[in-house]
N, CA, C and O atoms as a CHARMM CRD file, in Angstrom:
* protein
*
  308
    1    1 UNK  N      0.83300  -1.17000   0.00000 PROA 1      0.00000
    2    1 UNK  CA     0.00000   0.00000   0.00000 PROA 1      0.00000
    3    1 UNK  C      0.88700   1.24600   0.00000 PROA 1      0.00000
    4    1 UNK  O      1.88600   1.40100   0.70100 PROA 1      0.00000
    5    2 UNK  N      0.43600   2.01900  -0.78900 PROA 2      0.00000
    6    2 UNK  CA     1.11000   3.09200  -0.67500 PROA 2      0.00000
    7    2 UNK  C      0.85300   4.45600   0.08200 PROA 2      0.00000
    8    2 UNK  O     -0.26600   4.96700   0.10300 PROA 2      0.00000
    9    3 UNK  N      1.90900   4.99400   0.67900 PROA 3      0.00000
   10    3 UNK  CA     1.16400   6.11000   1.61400 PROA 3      0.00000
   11    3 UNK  C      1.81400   7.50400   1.14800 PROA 3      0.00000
   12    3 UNK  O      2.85500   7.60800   0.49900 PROA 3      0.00000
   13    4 UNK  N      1.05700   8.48600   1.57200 PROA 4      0.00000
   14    4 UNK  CA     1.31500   9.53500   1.34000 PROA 4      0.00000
   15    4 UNK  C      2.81700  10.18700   2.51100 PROA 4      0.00000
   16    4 UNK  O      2.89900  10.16800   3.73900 PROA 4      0.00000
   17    5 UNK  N      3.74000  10.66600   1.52600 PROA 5      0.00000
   18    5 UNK  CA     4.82600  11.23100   2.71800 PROA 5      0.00000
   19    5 UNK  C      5.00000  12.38000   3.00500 PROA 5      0.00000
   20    5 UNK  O      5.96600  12.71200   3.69300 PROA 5      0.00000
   21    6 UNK  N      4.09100  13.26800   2.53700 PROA 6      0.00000
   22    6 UNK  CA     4.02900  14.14300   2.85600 PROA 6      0.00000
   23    6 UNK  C      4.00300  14.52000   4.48200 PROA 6      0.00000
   24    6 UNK  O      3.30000  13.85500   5.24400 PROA 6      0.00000
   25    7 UNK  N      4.83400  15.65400   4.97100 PROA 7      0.00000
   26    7 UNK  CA     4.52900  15.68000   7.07800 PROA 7      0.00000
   27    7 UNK  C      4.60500  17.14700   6.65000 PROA 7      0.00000
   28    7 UNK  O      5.26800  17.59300   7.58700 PROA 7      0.00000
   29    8 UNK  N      4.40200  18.01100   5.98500 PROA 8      0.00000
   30    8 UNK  CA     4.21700  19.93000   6.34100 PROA 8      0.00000
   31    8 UNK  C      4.11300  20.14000   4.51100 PROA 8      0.00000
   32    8 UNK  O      4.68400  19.68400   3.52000 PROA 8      0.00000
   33    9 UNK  N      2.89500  21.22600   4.85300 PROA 9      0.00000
   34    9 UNK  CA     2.46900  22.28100   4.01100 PROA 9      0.00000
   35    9 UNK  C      2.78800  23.39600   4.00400 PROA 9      0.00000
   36    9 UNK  O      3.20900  23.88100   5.05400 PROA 9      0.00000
   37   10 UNK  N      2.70000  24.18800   2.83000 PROA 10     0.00000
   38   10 UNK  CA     2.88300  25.96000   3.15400 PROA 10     0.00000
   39   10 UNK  C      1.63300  25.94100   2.43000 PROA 10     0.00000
   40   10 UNK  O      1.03600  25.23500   1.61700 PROA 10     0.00000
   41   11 UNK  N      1.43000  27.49300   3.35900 PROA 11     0.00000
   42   11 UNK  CA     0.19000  28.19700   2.94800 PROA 11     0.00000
   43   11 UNK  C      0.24700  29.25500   1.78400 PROA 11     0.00000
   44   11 UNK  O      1.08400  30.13800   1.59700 PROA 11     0.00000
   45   12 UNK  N     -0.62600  28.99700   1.21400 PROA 12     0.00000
   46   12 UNK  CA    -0.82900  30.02100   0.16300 PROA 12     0.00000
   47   12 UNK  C     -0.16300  31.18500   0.84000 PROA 12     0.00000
   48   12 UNK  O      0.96000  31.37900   0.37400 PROA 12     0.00000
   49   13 UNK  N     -0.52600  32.07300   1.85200 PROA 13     0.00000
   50   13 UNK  CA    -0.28700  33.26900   2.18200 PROA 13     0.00000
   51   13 UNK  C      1.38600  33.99900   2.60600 PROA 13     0.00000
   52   13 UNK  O      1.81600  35.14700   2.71500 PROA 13     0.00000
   53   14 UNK  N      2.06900  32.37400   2.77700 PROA 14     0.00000
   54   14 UNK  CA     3.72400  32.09600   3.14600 PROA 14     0.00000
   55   14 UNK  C      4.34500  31.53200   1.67000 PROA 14     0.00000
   56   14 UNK  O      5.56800  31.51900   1.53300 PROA 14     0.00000
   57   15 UNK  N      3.63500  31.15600   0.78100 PROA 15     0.00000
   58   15 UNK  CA     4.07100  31.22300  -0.72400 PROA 15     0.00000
   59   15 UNK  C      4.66100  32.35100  -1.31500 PROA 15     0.00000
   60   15 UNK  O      5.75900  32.69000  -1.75700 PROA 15     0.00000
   61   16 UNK  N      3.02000  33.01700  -1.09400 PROA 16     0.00000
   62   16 UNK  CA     2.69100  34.60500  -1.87400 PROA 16     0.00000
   63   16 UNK  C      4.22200  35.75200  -1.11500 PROA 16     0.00000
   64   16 UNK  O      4.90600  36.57500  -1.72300 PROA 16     0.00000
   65   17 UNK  N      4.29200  35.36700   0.24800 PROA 17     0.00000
   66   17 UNK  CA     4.92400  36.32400   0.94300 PROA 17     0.00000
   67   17 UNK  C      6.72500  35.49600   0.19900 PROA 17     0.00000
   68   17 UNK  O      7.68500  36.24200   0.00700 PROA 17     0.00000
   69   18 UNK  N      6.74700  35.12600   0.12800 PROA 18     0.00000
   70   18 UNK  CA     8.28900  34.34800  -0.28700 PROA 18     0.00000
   71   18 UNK  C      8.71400  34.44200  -1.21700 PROA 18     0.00000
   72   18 UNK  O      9.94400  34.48200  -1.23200 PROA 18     0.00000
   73   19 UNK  N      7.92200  34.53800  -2.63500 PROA 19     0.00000
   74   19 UNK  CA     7.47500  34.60200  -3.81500 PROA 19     0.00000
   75   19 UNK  C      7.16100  36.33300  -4.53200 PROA 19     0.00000
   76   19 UNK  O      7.17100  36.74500  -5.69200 PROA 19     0.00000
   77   20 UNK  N      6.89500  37.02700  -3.16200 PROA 20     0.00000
   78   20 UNK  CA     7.28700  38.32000  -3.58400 PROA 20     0.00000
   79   20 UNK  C      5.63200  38.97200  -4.63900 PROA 20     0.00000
   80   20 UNK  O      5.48000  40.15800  -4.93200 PROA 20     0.00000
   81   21 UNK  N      4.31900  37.51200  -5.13000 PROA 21     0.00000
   82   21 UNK  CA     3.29100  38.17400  -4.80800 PROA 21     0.00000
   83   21 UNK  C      2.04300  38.21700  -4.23000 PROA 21     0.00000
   84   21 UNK  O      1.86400  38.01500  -3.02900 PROA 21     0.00000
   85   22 UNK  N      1.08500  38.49500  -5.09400 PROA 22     0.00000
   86   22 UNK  CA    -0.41700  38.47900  -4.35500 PROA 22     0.00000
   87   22 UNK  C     -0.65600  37.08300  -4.04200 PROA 22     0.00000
   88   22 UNK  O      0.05200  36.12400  -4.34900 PROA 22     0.00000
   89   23 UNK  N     -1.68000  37.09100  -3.42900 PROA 23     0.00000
   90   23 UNK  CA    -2.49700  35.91200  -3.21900 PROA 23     0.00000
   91   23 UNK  C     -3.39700  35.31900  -4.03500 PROA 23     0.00000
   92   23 UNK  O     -3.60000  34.13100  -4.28600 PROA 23     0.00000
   93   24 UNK  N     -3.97000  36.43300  -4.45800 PROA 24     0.00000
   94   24 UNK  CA    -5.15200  36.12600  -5.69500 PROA 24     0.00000
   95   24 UNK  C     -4.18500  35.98300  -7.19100 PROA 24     0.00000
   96   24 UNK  O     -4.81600  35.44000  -8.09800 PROA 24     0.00000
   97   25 UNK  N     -3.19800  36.27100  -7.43700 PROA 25     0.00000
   98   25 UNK  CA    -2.23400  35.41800  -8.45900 PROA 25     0.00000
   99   25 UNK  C     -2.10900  34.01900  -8.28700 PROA 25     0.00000
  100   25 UNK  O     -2.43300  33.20800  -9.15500 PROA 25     0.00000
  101   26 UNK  N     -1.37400  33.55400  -6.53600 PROA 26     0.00000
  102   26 UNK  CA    -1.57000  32.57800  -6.83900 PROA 26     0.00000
  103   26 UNK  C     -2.33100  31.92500  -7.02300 PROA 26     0.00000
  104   26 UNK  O     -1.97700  30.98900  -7.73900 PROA 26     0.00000
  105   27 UNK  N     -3.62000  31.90100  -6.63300 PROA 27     0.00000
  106   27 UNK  CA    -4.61900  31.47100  -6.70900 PROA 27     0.00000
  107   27 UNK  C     -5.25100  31.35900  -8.12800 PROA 27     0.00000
  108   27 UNK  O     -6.00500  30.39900  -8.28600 PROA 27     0.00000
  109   28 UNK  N     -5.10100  32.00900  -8.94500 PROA 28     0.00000
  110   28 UNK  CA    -5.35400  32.33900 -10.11800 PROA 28     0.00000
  111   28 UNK  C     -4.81800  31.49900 -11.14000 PROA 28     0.00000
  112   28 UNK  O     -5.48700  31.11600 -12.10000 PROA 28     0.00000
  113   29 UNK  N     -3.39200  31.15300 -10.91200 PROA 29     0.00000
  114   29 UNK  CA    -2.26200  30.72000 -11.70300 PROA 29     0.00000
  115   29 UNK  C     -2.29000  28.61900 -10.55100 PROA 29     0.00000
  116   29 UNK  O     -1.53000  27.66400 -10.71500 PROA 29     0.00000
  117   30 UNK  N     -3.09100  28.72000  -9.89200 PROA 30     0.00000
  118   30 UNK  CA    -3.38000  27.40400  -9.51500 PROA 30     0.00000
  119   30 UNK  C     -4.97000  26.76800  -9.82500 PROA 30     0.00000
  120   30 UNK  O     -5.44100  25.83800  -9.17000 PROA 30     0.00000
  121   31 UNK  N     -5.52300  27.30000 -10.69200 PROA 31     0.00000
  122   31 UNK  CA    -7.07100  26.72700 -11.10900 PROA 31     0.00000
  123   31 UNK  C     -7.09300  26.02900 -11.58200 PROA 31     0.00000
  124   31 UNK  O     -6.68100  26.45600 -12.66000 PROA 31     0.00000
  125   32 UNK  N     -7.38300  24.51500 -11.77500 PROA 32     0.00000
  126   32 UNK  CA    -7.39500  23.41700 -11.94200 PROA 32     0.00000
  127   32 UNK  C     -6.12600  22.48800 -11.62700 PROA 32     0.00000
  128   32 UNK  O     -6.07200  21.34700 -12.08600 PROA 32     0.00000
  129   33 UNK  N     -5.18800  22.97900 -10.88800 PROA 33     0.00000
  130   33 UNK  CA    -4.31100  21.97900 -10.06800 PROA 33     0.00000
  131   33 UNK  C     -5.38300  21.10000  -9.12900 PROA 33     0.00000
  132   33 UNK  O     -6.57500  21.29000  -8.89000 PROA 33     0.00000
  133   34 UNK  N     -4.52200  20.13400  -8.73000 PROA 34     0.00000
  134   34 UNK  CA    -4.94300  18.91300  -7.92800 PROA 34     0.00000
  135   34 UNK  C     -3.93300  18.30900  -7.02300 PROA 34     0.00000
  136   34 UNK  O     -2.74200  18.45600  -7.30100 PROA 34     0.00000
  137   35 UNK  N     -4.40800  17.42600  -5.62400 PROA 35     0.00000
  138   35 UNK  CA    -3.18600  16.83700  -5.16800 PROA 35     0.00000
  139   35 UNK  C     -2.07300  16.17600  -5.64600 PROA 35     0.00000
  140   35 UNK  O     -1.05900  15.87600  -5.01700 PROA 35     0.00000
  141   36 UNK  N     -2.33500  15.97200  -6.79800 PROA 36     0.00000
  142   36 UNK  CA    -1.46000  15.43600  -7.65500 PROA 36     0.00000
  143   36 UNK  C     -0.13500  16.65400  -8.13900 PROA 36     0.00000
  144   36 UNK  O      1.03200  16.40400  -8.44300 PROA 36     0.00000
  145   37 UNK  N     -0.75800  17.84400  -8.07300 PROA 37     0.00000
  146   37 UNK  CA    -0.05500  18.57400  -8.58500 PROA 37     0.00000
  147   37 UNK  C      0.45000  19.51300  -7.11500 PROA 37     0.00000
  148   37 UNK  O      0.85100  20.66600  -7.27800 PROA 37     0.00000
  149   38 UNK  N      0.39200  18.98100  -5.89100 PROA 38     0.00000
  150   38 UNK  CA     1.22300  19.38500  -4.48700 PROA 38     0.00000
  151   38 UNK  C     -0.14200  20.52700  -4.35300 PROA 38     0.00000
  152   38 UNK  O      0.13400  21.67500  -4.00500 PROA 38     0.00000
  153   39 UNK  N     -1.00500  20.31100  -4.52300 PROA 39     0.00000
  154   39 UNK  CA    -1.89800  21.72200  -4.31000 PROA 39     0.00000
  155   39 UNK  C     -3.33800  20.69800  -3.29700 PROA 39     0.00000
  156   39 UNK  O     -4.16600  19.86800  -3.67300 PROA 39     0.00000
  157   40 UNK  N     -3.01400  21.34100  -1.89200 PROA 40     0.00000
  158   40 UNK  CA    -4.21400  21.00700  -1.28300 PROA 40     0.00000
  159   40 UNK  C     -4.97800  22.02200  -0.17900 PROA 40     0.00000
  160   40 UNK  O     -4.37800  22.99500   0.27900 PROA 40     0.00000
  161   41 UNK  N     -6.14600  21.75000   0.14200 PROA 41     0.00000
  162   41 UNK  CA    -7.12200  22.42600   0.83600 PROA 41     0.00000
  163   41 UNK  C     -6.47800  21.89700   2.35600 PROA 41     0.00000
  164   41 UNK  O     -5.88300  20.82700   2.47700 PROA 41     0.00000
  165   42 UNK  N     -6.69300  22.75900   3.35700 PROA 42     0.00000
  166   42 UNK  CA    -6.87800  22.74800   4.86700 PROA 42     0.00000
  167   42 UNK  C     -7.82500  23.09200   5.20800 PROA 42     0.00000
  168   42 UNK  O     -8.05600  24.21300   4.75600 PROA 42     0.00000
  169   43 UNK  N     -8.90600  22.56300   6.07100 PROA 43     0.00000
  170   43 UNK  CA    -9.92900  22.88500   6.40700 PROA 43     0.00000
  171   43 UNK  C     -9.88100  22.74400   8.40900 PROA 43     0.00000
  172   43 UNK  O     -9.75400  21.66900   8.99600 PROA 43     0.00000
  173   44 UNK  N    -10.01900  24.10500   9.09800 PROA 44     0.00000
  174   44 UNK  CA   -10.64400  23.74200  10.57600 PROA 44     0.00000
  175   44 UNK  C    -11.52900  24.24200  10.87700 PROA 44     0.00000
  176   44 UNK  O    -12.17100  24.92600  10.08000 PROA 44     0.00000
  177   45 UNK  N    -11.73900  24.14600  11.63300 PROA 45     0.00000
  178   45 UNK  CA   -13.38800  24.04200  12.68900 PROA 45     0.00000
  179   45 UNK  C    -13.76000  25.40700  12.15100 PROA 45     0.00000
  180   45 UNK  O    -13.12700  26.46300  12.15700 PROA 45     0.00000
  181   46 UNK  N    -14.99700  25.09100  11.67100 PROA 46     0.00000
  182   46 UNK  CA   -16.00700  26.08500  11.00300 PROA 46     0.00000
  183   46 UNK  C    -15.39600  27.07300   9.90800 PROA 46     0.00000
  184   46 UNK  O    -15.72800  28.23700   9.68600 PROA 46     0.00000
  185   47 UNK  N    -14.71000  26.53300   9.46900 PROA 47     0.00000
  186   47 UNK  CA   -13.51900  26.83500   8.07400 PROA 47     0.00000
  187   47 UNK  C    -14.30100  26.14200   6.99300 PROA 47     0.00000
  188   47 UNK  O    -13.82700  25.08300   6.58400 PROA 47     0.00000
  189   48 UNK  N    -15.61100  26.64500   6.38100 PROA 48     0.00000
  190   48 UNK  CA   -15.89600  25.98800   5.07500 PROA 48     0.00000
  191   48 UNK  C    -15.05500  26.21800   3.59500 PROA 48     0.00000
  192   48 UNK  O    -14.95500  25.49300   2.60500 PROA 48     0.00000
  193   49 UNK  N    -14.68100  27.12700   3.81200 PROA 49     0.00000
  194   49 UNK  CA   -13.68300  27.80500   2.49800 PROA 49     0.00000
  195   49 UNK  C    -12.54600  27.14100   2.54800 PROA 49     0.00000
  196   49 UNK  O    -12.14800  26.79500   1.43600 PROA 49     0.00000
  197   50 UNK  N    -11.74300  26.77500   3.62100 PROA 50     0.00000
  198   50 UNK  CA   -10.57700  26.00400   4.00800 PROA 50     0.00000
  199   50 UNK  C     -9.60000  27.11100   3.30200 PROA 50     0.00000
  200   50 UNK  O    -10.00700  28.07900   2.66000 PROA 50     0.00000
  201   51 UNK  N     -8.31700  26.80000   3.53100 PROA 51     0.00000
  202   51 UNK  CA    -7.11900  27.50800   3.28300 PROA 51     0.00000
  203   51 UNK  C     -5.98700  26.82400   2.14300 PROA 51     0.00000
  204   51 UNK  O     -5.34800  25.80400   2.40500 PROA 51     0.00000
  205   52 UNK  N     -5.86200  27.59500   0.81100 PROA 52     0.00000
  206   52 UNK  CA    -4.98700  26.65600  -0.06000 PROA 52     0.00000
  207   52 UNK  C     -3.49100  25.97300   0.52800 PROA 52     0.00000
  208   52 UNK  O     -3.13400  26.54700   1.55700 PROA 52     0.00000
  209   53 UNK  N     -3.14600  25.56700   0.36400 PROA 53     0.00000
  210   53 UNK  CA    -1.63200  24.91300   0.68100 PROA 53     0.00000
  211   53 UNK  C     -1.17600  24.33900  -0.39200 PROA 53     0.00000
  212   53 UNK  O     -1.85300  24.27200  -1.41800 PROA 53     0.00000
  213   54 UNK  N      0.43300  23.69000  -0.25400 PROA 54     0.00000
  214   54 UNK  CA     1.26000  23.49400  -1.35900 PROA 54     0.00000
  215   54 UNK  C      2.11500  22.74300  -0.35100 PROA 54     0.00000
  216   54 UNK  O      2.54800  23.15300   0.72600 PROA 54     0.00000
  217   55 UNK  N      2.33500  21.02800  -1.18300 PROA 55     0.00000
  218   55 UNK  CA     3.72700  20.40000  -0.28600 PROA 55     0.00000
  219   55 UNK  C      4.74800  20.82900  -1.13000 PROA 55     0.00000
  220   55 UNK  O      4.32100  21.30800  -2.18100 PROA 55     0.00000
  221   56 UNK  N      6.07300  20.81000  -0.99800 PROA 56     0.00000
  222   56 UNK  CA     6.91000  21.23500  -1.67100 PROA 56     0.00000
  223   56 UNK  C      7.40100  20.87900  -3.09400 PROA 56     0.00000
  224   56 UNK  O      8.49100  21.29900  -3.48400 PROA 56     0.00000
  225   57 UNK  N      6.43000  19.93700  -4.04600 PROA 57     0.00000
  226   57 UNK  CA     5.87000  19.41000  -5.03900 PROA 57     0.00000
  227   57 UNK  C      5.13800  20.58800  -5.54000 PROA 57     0.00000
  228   57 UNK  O      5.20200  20.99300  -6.70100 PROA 57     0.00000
  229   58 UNK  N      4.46600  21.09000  -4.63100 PROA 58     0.00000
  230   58 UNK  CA     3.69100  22.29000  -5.41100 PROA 58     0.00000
  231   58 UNK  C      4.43000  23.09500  -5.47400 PROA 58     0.00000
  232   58 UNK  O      4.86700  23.48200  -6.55800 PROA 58     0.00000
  233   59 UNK  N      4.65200  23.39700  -4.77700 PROA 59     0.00000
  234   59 UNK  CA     5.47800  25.41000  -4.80300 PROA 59     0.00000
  235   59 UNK  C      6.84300  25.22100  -5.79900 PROA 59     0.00000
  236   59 UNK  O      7.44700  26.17600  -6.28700 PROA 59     0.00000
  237   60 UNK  N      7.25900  23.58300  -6.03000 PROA 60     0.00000
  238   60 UNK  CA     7.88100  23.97400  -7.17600 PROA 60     0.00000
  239   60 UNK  C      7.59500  23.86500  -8.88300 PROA 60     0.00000
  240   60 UNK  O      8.37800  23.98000  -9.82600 PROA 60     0.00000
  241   61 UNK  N      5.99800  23.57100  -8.83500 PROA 61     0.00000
  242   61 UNK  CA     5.31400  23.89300  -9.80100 PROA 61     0.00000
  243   61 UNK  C      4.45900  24.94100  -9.55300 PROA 61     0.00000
  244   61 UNK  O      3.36600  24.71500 -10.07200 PROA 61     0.00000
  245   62 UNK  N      4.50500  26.05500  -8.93900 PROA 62     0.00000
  246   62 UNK  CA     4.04300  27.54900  -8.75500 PROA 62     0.00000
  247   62 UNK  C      5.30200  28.12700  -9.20100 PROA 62     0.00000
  248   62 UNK  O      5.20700  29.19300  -9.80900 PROA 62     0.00000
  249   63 UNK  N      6.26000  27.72400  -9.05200 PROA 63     0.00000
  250   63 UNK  CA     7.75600  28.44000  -9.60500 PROA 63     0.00000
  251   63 UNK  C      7.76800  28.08800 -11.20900 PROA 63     0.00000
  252   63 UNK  O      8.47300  28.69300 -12.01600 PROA 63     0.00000
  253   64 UNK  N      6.75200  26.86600 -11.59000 PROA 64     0.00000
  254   64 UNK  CA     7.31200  27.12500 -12.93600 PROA 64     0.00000
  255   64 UNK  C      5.78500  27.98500 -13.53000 PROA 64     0.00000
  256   64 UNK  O      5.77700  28.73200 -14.50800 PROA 64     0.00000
  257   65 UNK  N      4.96500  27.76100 -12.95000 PROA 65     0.00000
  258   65 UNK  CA     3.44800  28.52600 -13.60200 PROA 65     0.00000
  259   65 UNK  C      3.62200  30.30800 -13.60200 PROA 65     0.00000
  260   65 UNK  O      3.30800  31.14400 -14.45000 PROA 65     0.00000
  261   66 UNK  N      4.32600  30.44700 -12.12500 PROA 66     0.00000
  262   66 UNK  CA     4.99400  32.14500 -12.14800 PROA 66     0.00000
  263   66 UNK  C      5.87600  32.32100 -13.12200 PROA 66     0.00000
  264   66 UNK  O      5.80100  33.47700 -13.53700 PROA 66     0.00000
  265   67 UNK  N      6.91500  31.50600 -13.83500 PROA 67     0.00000
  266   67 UNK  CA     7.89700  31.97700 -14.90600 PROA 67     0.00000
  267   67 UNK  C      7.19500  31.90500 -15.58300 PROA 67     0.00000
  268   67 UNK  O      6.82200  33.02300 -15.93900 PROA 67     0.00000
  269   68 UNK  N      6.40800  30.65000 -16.34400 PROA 68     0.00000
  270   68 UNK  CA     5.48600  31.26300 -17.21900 PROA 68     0.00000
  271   68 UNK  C      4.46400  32.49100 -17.39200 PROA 68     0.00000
  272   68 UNK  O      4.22500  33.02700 -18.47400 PROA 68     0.00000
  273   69 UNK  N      4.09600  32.72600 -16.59000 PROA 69     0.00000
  274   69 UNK  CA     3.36800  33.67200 -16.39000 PROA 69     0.00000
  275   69 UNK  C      3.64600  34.71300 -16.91900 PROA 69     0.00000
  276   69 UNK  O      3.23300  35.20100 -17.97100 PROA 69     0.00000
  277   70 UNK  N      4.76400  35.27700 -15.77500 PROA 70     0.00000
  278   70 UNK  CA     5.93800  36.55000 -16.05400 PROA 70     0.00000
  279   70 UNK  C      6.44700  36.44600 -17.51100 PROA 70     0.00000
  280   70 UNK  O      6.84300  37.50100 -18.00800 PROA 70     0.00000
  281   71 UNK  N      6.50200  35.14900 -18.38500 PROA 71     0.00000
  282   71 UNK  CA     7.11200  35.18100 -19.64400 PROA 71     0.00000
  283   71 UNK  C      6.29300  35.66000 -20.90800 PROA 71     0.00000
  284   71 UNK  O      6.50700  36.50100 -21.78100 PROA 71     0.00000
  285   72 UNK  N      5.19100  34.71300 -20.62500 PROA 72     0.00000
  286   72 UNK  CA     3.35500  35.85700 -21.36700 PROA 72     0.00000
  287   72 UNK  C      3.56800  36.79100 -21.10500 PROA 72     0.00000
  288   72 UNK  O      3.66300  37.48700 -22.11600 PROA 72     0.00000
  289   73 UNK  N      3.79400  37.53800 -19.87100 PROA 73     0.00000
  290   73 UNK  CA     3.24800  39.11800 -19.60200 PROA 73     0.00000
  291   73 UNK  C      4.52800  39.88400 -20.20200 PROA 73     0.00000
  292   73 UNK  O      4.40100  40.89700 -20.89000 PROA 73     0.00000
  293   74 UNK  N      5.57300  39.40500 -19.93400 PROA 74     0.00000
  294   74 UNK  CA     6.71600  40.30600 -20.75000 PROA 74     0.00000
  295   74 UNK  C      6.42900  40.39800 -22.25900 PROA 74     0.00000
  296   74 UNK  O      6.51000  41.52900 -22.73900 PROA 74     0.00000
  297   75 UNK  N      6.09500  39.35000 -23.11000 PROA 75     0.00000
  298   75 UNK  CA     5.76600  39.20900 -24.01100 PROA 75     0.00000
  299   75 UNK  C      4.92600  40.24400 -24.79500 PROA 75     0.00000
  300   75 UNK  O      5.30300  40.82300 -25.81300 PROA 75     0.00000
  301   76 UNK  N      3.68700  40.40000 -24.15100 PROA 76     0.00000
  302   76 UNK  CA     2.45800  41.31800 -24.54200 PROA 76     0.00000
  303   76 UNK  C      2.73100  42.70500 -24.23200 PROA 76     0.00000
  304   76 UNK  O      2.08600  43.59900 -24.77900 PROA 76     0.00000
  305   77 UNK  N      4.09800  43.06400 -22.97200 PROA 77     0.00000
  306   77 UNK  CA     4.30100  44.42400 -23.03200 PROA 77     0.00000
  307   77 UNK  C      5.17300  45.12300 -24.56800 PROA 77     0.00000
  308   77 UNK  O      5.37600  46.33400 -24.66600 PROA 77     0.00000
């Protein structure tokens, strides 16, 4: 059986702050990721919205969705 090894998340909000931006970028530039892609929900007590997170699988595919990103937007200026 296989188990998950994941033991710590970062939060969207310790991404954004590390990463230098918004929140609603990342969020934006993570729409249709999945656990598969290091991108998961936290949910506590009376937290229906829950809080995005990233195991370190994710945040180093937020490093490549931000270069892309930044590489479109240089582009179109």
């Amino acid at each position: 059986m296989q188990r998950n090894k994941v033991h710590h998340v970062h939060t969207v909000g310790r991404v954004a702050k590390n990463l230098g931006v918004d929140e609603d970028l990342i969020h934006e530039l993570t729409i249709g990721l999945d656990s598969e892609d290091g991108v998961i929900w936290v949910y506590g007590v009376d937290d229906d919205d829950g809080t995005l997170a990233f195991t370190d699988e994710g945040v180093e595919e937020l490093h490549l969705l931000l270069h892309e990103y930044n590489r479109v937007r240089s582009l179109k200026s």
